[in-house]
C-alpha positions, 0 to 999 in steps of 0.5 A: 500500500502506498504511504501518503502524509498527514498534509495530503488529507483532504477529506475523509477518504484521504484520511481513511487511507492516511490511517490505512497506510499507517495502521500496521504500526499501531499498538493493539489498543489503538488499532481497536480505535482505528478500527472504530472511527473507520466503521462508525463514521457518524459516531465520530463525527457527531459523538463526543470523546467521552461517548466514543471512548464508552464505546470502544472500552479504553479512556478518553486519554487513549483517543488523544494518543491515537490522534497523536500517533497519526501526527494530529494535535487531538483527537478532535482535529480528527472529528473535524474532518469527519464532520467536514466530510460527512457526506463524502463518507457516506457517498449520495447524502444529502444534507437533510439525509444526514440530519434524518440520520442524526435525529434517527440516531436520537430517536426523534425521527420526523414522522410527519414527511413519510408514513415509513421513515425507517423504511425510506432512511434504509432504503435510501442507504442501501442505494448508497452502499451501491453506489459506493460500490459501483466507485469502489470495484472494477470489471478488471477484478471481477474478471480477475476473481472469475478466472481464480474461480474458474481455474480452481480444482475446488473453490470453498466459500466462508462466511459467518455471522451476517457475511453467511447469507452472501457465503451460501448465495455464492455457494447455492449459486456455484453449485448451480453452474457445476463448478466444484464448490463447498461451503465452509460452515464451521458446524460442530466447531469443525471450520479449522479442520475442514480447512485442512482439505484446501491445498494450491490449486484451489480458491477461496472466496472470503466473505468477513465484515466487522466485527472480522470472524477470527476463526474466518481471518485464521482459515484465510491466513491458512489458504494464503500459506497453502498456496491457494487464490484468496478473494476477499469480499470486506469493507475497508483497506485495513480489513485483516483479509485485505493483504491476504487476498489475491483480489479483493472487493470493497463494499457496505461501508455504510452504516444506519445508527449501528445498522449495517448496510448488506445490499452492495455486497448481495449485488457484488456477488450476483455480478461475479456470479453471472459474470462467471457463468456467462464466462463458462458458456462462453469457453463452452461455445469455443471449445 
């Protein structure tokens, strides 16, 4: 990854990648802060230090230092950016969104403009989400992870949590199109022993969001070191599957007072599906 300066930053995506440059050399602790004003955007922005520290369990002081650690003054150079850039960060907001975001957060959501106003604030986040994605990915790595997928002996997928209905779409939609496909769910505790089974001529397709499975990243880590193609559907540079993957997919950044979003990463795995099976029957048709 490309190291960038403090004097780069222009709003928050410059920052988020100034702090992913810079993430690998931060103590453990201050990686969980990292972590959580890269995931919680609006918190960051509109909390105080005091709620923010509550939240990630490590005192006010540690904020301060984590600011200091990036080159910043405090913690609230920081939360000026955020705030600055709050619609940057949530690509496709309006002003008005962010303040219905805000005021949903408080509990104190007009009613009156809309007969569904948590309906309409979440639909509204989900056509963010992809349009962020439609920012974020390329036909390039698309047709990257379809050739991983199509050169591969056995492809396994793995996905816990909320990642396990992508998992088991990119698994249910595989088997359809007789590629060679098993999901690994971890039933019975079994995940790291059926990660034994992937060798280097297989892919691995790794479906993982906050808070990242360990068990998921270790399988990952795993594959890496067995050889085999690694494709990594997360949600930030600084995702531990990031530098593992062979390639990799950026999606769902966005969030709804806790609530995340799972529609970018639903439509990203139906495009790489149709676009392997409108590759196989291609190759099909050519053989």
């Amino acid at each position: 990854m490309t190291s960038m300066e403090k004097g780069e930053i222009k709003d928050v995506d410059g920052f988020n990648a100034y702090l992913a440059s810079r993430f690998d050399g931060l103590s453990k602790q201050l990686k969980k802060i990292a972590r959580f004003v890269l995931d919680n955007p609006i918190d960051t922005a509109l909390d105080t230090a005091a709620e923010i520290a509550s939240k990630i369990e490590v005192q006010p002081s540690s904020l301060i230092r984590f600011a200091q650690a990036l080159g910043f003054d405090g913690f609230s150079e920081i939360q000026r950016i955020f705030r600055g850039g709050l619609v940057q960060q949530l690509p496709g907001y309006s002003a008005n969104y962010s303040h219905r975001i805000e005021k949903l957060k408080e509990g104190t959501e007009d009613t009156a403009s809309s007969d569904h106003p948590v309906l309409n604030v979440f639909i509204d986040a989900n056509i963010d989400a992809i349009n962020a994605l439609r920012a974020d990915a390329s036909e390039a790595k698309l047709n990257e992870a379809v050739g991983y997928i199509n050169k591969a002996r056995h492809v396994y997928v793995v996905g816990q949590r909320r990642s396990y209905p992508v998992a088991i779409y990119l698994y249910y939609m595989m088997r359809n199109l007789d590629v060679p496909t098993y999901l690994l769910d971890g039933v019975g505790g079994l995940l790291p022993e059926q990660a034994n089974q992937i060798g280097p001529e297989d892919t691995v397709i790794v479906v993982t969001f906050p808070n990242y499975s360990d068990q998921v990243i270790s399988l990952a880590h795993k594959a890496a070191e067995a050889g085999a193609k690694v494709v990594g559907l997360t949600d930030r540079l600084v995702s531990p599957i990031v530098k593992l993957s062979d390639v990799y997919f950026l999606s769902d950044k966005v969030e709804v007072s806790g609530f995340r979003t799972v529609a970018g990463t639903m439509c990203l795995a139906q495009a790489l599906m149709i676009a392997l099976g409108l590759d196989r029957e291609t190759a099909g048709e050519n053989a």
